[in-house]
Structures are given as C-alpha cells and as structure tokens.
C-alpha positions, -999 to +999 in steps of 0.1 A: -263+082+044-281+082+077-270+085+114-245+055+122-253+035+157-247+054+186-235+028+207-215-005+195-191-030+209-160-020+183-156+010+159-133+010+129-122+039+115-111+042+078-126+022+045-091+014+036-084-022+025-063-026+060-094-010+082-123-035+057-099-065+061-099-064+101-131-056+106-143-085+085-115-109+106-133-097+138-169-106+124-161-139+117-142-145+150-173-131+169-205-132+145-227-116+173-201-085+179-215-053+171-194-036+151-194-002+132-170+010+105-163+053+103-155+063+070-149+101+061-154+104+025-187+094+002-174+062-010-150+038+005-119+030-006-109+061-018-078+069-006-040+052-011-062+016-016-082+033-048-049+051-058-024+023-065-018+003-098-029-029-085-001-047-077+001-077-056+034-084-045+052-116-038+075-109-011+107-104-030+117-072-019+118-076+023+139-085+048+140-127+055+122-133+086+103-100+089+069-092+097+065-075+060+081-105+045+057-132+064+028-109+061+028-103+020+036-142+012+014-153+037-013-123+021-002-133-016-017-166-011-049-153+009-058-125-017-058-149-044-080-172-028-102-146-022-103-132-053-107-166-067-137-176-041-156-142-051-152-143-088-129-110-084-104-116-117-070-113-100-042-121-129-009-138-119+008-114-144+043-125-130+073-097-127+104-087-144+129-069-122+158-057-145+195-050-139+206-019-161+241-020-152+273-035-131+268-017-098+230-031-099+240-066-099+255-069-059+219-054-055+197-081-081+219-109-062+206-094-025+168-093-037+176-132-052+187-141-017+160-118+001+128-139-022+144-169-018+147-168+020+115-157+022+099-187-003+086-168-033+070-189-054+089-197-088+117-167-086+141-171-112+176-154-118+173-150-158+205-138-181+206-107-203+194-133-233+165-148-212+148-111-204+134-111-242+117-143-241+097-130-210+096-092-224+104-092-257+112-053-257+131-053-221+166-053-223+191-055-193+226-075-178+202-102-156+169-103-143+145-117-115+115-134-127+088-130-106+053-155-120+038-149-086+037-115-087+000-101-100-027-074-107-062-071-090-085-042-086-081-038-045-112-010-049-132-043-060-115-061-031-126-036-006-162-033-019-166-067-013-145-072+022-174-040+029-203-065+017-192-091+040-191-066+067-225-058+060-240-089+049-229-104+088-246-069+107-218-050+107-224-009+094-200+011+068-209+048+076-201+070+050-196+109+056-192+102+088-154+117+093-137+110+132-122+147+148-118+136+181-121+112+213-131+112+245-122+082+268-141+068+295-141+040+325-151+017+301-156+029+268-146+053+241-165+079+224-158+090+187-169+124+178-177+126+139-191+139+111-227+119+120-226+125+155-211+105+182-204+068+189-194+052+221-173+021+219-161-006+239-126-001+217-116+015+185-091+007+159-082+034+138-069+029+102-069+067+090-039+066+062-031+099+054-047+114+090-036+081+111-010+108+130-035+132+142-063+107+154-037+088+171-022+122+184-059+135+191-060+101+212-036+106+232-008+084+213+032+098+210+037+126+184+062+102+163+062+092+143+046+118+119+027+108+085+046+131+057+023+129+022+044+119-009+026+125-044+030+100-067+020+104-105+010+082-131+020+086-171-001+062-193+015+038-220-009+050-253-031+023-265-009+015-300+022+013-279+010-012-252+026-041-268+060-029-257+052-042-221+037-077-211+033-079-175+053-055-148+090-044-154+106-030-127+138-015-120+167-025-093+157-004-064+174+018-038+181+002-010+184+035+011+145+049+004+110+022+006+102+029-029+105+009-059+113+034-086+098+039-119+080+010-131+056-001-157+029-021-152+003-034-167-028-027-148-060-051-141-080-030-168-052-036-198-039-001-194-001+001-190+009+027-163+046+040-157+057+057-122+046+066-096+069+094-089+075+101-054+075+138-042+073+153-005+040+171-013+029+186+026+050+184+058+077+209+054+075+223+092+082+188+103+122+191+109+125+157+097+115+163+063+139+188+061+166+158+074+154+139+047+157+163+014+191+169+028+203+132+032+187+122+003+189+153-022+198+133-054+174+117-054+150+146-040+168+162-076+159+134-094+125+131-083+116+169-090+130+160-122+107+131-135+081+151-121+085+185-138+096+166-167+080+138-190+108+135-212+132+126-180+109+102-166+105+085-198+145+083-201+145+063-172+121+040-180+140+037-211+165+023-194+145-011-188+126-010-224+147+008-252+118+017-276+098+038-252+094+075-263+077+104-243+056+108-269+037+070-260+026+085-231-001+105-220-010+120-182-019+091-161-035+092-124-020+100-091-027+101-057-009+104-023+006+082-005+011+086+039+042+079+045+052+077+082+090+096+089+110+100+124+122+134+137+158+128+121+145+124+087+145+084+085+116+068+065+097+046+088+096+009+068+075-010+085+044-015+105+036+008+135+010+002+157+004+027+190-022+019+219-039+046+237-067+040+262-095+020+246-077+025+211-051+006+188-039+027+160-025+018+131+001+046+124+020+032+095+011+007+067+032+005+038+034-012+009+029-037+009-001-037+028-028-043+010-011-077-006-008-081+034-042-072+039-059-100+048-028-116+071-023-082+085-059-083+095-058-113+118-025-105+135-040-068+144-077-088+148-053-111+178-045-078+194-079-063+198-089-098+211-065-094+237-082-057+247-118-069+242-110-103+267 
C-alpha cells in the first residue's frame, strides 16, 4: 500500500461516503491543494457506507426547515446526477410508507406535512384501496407514496468519489489507521498506521471511532458514539414478488430509526430490517438512560433479534403473506450512533473544532443521500480555516 505523503496541505480521515464526498468538494474548489485521505481498513468504504441497503432518501421523514431536511433533498437531486453522469445505475424505486392502524394515522398525516414542507418530489397520501395498485401484496388504512425515493450501491459511489480524488492528485491511503495528534504553530501532525503526516488542517470523518479521535484531539467528551447492530433477514428468491420497491412502516417519533422495513436492494435482492440493538457502550451512563426510557422498545428490539419468527410478524403487519420461513440470514453491520450523557439520541449533525481540526462527530442517516450537499457545507468551513 505504500508510505502516504509526509507532508500535505489537508488530511482526511475516513473512506466513508461523508470523508470521499468532501474531499472531492475541496479538490475541485482548489485543484492545486494537496490533499491526502487516511483510511484504516484495506479497502474503502467499508464501514456504515458498505453496510446499508442502499437507500436514497427523499426527505420525508425531517423536520421542515432543518439542516437534514435541506441537506437530503438538496443531496437526492445531486446523487442522482451523479450517478447518472458516471453510468452508476441508481433506480428511482419510489416508497411505500404504510399505516397499520388508527393511532398511526395522527403520525402518517405529520410525515405528509413534514415531505410536503420540505418539497418531496411527487409524495402522495394514497387510501387503503390505492396501497395494492403500488404493492399488490401490501395492505394497510393509508399510505405515503414516495416515487423519489431510490436504491444505489453507495460502495460504487464511494469508489468512484475515491477515483476522482485520485484522478485530480489527491492520495487514498489504505492501512494507514489515525491513533493520535499532535498540534503545532501552524500545522497538525497525524500519527498512523504508515507513519506520520503533518497538515495544514485535518477533517476527521471516523464513524464508528469519530469520538475518540475527536477526544484524542482535544474536542469535548460529548457527545459519545454508542454502536447499534443492525441485522439483515433476506426475502428467498421464489418469494421476491411479494415486494416491489421499499415498504416501510410508520415510525417512532421518539427514537431516529425507521423500523423494520423491506426493501428491495440495487442488486434485486429484497432485504427486511435492520434491527437496532445497543451492541458496545454499556459503561457510558447514558446508555443506561436510554434502555430505561425506552425499554419497550429495547424489549422489542431484543426480541426481533433473538427471534426470526417475531421479526417476521411485524413485517407482516405491512405485507400479510410474508412467512419466516421466506427468509434466510441477511447481512449486518454497525451503525455509530452519537448519544448525550442523559441517554437522548443525538439526531442530527455535530461538528466539533479543535486546533487545526474539524470533526465530524455525528452523521446520521441520512447522510450519505446528503453526501454530496453535506460535503460543500463542511468543504465552506474548512475554507474559512484554510483562508
């Protein structure tokens, strides 16, 4: 893999989407800026952006007039054209969020109101008769209809923000894993797996590790990244009829995850979950905060996780004819999920200076949707510390 550059004008740690889409935004602000990226692993890509299902949101979901809200519209639009540009196939599957029952409907009318406000293309209220004619084997009491919302392969979107990073003389080092900082007058140096690089700045994009290299920085203790798990179960191949597109459930407005939902993936594959279970952080006293505040659903998540049968019941509850028998084990991964001292879920994006360093310390879905917007509006802050 070789020795990355010793000295360079800005180093960006992490191969994630987020980390690839900035440090292609500052290359084509500044072609002559020398710039290397820091990856840990032997391939890029391959944490939370390689562990997803592919989804690319449309903005239904956020608060009107916040930054997630601008960000994944405004990144919705950007992805495709990128996609498009590159020959990257990126299908405008579309979305089905169903209403199960009468206490769901106050919360289907809120996400209407939410994706209107913030000027989702082609949302639709649908009735309990129109669900069929968009998923024939979905049934429900109403429905958002989502045509915006797709499916890309964000690993093939990364491996190509990485070739533009390369093809304009910027370096992706691989293996070359960041354990500490030391920072200087007028420059930073990053201590890694290949040696040492000095910096005019660094931006750190280190998902599942963004709290200690921020923390190893210099940057506040909180919030802290506490790992969730979230597992996969795979629709069999003679049962994929049963779902189109993406089906989705009415979600909790109290936690930032969508529930069980089925979608159908990039490669034709149709993929039900994730589940979400606190997998790591259990000396942090907020996660303690948090099983307690939330312990139904803590319940129910242990549940769908120790059980297949339970998780397929409530997917069951959007398409009738499932079975846990049409399923087989599916993938999983980790997702870093950023959480205050009191146990609250942090929802949004967090970004911490420290000297000669901007971390990113929480990006959420949907951030790599927001990828390539989120890149220019963190891209407008490093041009403010570069001058």
């Amino acid at each position: 893999m070789g020795e990355p550059r010793r000295e360079s004008e800005v180093a960006v740690v992490g191969t994630g989407i987020v980390g690839l889409a900035v440090a292609r935004e500052l290359l084509r602000r500044h072609p002559d800026l020398r710039l290397v990226v820091l990856e840990r692993e032997a391939e890029i890509a391959s944490g939370q952006t390689g562990e997803t299902s592919g989804v690319i949101h449309a903005g239904i979901y956020y608060e009107p007039g916040s930054l997630k809200a601008r960000l994944c519209v405004e990144g919705a639009r950007e992805l495709y054209a990128f996609c498009e540009e590159r020959r990257i196939e990126a299908r405008r599957d579309g979305k089905l969020i169903v209403a199960t029952s009468e206490e769901e409907l106050p919360r289907l009318d809120e996400l209407e109101r939410r994706g209107r406000a913030n000027g989702v293309p082609g949302l639709r209220r649908i009735s309990a008769d129109e669900i069929a004619g968009i998923e024939p084997h979905a049934r429900g009491l109403a429905g958002l209809h989502s045509p915006n919302t797709g499916v890309v392969d964000f690993v093939a979107v990364a491996e190509a923000l990485a070739g533009e990073i390369r093809g304009a003389g910027g370096e992706v080092a691989l293996g070359s894993g960041v354990e500490g900082f030391a920072s200087g007058a007028d420059s930073i140096l990053l201590r890694h797996d290949g040696g040492e690089t000095r910096a005019r700045f660094a931006l750190c994009c280190g998902g599942r590790r963004s709290d200690r290299l921020a923390i190893a920085a210099g940057a506040p203790r909180e919030p802290r990244i506490v790992p969730f798990r979230g597992a996969y179960l795979r629709l069999r191949a003679e049962h994929r009829e049963l779902v189109r597109a993406s089906v989705y459930p009415v979600p909790d407005p109290e936690l930032p995850f969508l529930g069980p939902h089925l979608t159908r993936t990039i490669g034709g594959e149709v993929l039900l979950g994730p589940t979400a279970m606190m997998v790591g952080g259990f000396a942090y006293p907020g996660s303690w905060r948090l099983a307690i505040r939330h312990r139904r659903a803590a319940l129910g998540e242990l549940r769908h996780a120790l059980s297949r049968g339970a998780f397929v019941r409530e997917a069951a509850r959007l398409v009738p004819g499932l079975d846990p028998s049409d399923f087989a084990p599916g993938p999983s991964g980790v997702r870093a999920q950023a959480m205050r001292r009191d146990g609250t879920l942090v929802d949004d994006f967090v970004v911490h200076r420290t000297e000669r360093a901007l971390h990113v310390r929480n990006a959420p879905s949907p951030a790599a949707t927001s990828s390539l917007a989120l890149a220019r509006l963190i891209a407008d802050l490093l041009d403010e510390e570069l001058g």
